[in-house]
N, C-alpha and C positions, 0 to 999 in steps of 0.2 A: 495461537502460537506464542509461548514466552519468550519474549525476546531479551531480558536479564539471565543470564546464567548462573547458576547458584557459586556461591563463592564459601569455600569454606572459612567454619568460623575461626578466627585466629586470637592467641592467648597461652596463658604456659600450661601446662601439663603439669598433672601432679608429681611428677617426680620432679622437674626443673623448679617446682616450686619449695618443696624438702629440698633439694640441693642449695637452694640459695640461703633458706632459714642456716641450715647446719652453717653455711659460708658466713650469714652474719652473725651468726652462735658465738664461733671459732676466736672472727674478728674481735667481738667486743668480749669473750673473756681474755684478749691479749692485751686490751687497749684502759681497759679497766683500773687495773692494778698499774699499770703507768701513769695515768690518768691521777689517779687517789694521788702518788706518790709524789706526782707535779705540782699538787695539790697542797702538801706539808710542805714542800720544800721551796713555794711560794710563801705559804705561811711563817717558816723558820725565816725569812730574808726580809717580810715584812716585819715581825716582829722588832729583829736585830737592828732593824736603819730606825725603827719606834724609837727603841732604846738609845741608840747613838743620837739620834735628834732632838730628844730632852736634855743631853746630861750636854750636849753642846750649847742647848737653851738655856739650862741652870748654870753653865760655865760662864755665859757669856754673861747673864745677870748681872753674878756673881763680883764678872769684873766692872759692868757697867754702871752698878749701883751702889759697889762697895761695900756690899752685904756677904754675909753667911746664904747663900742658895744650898739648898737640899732635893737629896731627892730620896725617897723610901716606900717602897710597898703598900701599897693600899688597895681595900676593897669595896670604901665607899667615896673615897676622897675626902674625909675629915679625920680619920685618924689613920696612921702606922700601924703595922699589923705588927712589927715588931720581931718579924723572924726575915729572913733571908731570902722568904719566896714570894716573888713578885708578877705570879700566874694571872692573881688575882687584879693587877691592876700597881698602878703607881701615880704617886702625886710631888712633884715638884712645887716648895716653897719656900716664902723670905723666912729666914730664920730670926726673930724678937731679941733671943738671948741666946745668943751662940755660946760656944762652950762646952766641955767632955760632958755634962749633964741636961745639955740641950735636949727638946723634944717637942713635938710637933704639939701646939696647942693652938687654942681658940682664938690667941693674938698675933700668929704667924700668918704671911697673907700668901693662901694659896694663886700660884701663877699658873699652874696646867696640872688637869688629871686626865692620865690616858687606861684607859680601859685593853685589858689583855685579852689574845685570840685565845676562844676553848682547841685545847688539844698542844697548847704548846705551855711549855713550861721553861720558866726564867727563873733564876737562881744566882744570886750575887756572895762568889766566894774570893778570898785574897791572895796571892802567887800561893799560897800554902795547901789553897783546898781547905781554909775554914773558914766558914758562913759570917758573913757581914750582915750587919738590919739594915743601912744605910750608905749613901754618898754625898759627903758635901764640898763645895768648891768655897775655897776662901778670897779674900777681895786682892789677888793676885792670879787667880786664875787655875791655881793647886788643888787637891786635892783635902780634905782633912783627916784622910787616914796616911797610917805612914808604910804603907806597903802596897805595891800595886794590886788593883782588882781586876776581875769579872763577872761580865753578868754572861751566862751560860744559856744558850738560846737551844730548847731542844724540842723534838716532835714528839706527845705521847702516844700512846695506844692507849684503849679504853682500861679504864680500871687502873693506869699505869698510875704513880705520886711522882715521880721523875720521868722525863723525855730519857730519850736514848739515842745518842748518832751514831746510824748503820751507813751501808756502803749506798744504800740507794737515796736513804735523806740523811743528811750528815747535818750537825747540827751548827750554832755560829757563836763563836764565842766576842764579845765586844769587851775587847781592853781599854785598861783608864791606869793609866800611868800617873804615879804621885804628882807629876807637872800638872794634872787634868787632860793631858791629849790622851784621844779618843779613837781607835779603831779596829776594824772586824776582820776574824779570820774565822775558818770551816773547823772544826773539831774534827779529827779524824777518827773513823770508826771505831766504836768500841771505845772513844775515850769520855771522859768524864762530864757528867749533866747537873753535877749537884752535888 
């Protein structure tokens, strides 16, 4: 005589097991697209405080050493790219020969090169909305443009040449006041990246 009695076998069934795929289907095409977009809008906030934390480092230099500090776009750390877009990277240094005709050369002593996130895009324009190649701080702690700037921090989409701030990732803009002070505000949607 068996003295075990059989126990039925326990587990899910085919249908509670399709029901739960569909349930985490559901979930993670909701969480996805939030996800990505927490994503950029991590990336847009690190970028922006990049930016603010050099131009306060080339400020400070600038006053500390009583030099011409710069800062301008770069894509390998030894020379200016020469245009207004600084996706590709920026380098902060001591300026040799200051001056309207100053330019980054071989006797200027680089202080820091920061490398830019893929997918965001920085663009340095003046209260006007036209394109700057540079920013330098004079041995008071100014600016040496005579109009306030920004660098425009925005998110791209693939194939994009400009970021764009939407309602889900808005983009940051970091102001530089002719004094040299320095700070960040959101773009609101739909306004300007470049």
């Amino acid at each position: 005589m068996n003295t075990h009695a059989s126990r039925p076998s326990r587990g899910f069934t085919l249908i509670e097991l399709m029901v739960t795929v569909v349930v985490l289907a559901i979930l993670a095409g909701i969480a996805l697209p939030n996800f990505r977009d927490f994503m950029r809008r991590s990336a847009v906030t690190a970028q922006s405080n990049a930016v603010l934390a050099d131009l306060q480092y080339a400020r400070n230099d600038a006053i500390t050493r009583r030099v011409v500090t710069e800062l301008c776009g770069s894509t390998d750390g030894t020379a200016c790219t020469g245009s207004n877009t600084f996706e590709g990277g920026w380098v902060v240094y001591r300026e040799t020969a200051p001056g309207s005709a100053a330019t980054f050369t071989s006797a200027d002593e680089v202080l820091r090169v920061t490398q830019a996130k893929s997918g965001i895009s920085v663009r340095l324009v003046d209260d006007t909305g036209t394109a700057v190649n540079d920013v330098g701080f004079s041995q008071d702690g100014s600016t040496t443009s005579t109009a306030p700037l920004s660098f425009l921090v925005c998110p791209m989409s693939d194939g994009d040449t400009v970021g764009e701030s939407t309602d889900k990732v808005r983009g940051a803009a970091v102001l530089l006041s002719t004094s040299g002070r320095a700070s960040i505000r959101k773009i609101e949607a739909g306004g300007s990246c470049g």
